[in-house]
C-alpha positions as CSV (number, residue, x, y, z in Angstrom):
1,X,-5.6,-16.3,-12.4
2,X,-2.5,-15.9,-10.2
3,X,-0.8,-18.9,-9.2
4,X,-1.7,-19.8,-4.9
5,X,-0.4,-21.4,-2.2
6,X,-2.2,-22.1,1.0
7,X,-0.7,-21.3,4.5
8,X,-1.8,-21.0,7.7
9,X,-2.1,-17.7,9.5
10,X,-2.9,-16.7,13.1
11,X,-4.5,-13.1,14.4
12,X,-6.3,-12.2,17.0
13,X,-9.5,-13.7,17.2
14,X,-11.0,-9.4,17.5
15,X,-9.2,-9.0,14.6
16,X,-10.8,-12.0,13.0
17,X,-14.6,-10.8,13.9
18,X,-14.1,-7.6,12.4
19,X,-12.9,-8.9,9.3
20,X,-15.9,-11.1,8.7
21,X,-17.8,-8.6,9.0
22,X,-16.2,-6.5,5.9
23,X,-15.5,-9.5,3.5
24,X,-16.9,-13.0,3.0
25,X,-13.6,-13.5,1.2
26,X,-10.9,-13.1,3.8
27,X,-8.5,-15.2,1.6
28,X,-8.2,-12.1,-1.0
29,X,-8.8,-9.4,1.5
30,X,-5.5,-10.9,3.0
31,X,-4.3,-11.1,0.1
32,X,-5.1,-7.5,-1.2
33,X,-3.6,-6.3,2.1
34,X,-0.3,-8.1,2.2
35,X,0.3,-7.0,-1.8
36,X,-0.2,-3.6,-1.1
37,X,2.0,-3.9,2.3
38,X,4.7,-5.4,-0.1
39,X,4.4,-2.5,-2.6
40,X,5.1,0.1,-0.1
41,X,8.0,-1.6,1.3
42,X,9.5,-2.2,-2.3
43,X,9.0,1.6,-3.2
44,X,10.2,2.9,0.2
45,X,13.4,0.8,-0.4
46,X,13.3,2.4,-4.1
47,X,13.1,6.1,-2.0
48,X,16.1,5.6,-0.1
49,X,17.8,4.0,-2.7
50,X,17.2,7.2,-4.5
51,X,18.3,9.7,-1.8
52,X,21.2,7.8,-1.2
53,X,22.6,8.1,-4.8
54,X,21.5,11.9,-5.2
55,X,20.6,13.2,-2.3
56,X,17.2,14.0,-0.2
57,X,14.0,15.0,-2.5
58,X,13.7,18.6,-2.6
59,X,10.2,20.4,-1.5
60,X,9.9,21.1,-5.3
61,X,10.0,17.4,-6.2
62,X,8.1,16.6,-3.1
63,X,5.4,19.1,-4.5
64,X,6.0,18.0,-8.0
65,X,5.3,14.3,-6.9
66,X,1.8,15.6,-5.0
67,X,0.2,17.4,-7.5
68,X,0.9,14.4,-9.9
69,X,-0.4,12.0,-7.7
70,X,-3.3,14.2,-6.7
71,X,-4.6,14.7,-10.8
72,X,-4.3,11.1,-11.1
73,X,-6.4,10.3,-8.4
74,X,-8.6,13.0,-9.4
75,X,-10.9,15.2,-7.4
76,X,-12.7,12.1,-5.1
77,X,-8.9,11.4,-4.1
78,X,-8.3,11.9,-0.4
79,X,-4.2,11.2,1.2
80,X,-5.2,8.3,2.9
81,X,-5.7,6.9,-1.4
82,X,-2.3,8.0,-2.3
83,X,-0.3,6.4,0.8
């Protein structure tokens, strides 16, 4: 198990209500949520660090890139899965 450290956290207390009622864990929920928020920051840094060294993606790649991520998802996969 990961190593954890407990913080406090404030949100709106709608925002609150609504997650109780998807999780009875709301510690990993959080969790999941802020991983996943890091990720995407890290590989949109990675992006830019990329077009910055050679240059903007070109609609090949960019189709290239889709397709790959689309057979990995597999045929259930929908674009709100890949983002």
């Amino acid at each position: 198990m990961a190593e954890t450290t407990r913080i406090t956290v404030t949100l709106p207390t709608a925002d609150v209500e609504e997650l109780k009622k998807l999780t009875d864990n709301v510690s990993a929920y959080v969790a999941e949520a802020v991983a996943r928020r890091i990720r995407h920051q890290l590989r949109d840094a990675e992006f830019r660090r990329y077009e910055e060294e050679r240059g903007a993606f070109t609609e090949e790649e960019l189709a290239e890139a889709r397709a790959r991520i689309a057979e990995a998802l597999g045929p259930d996969s929908t674009a709100e899965r890949a983002a």
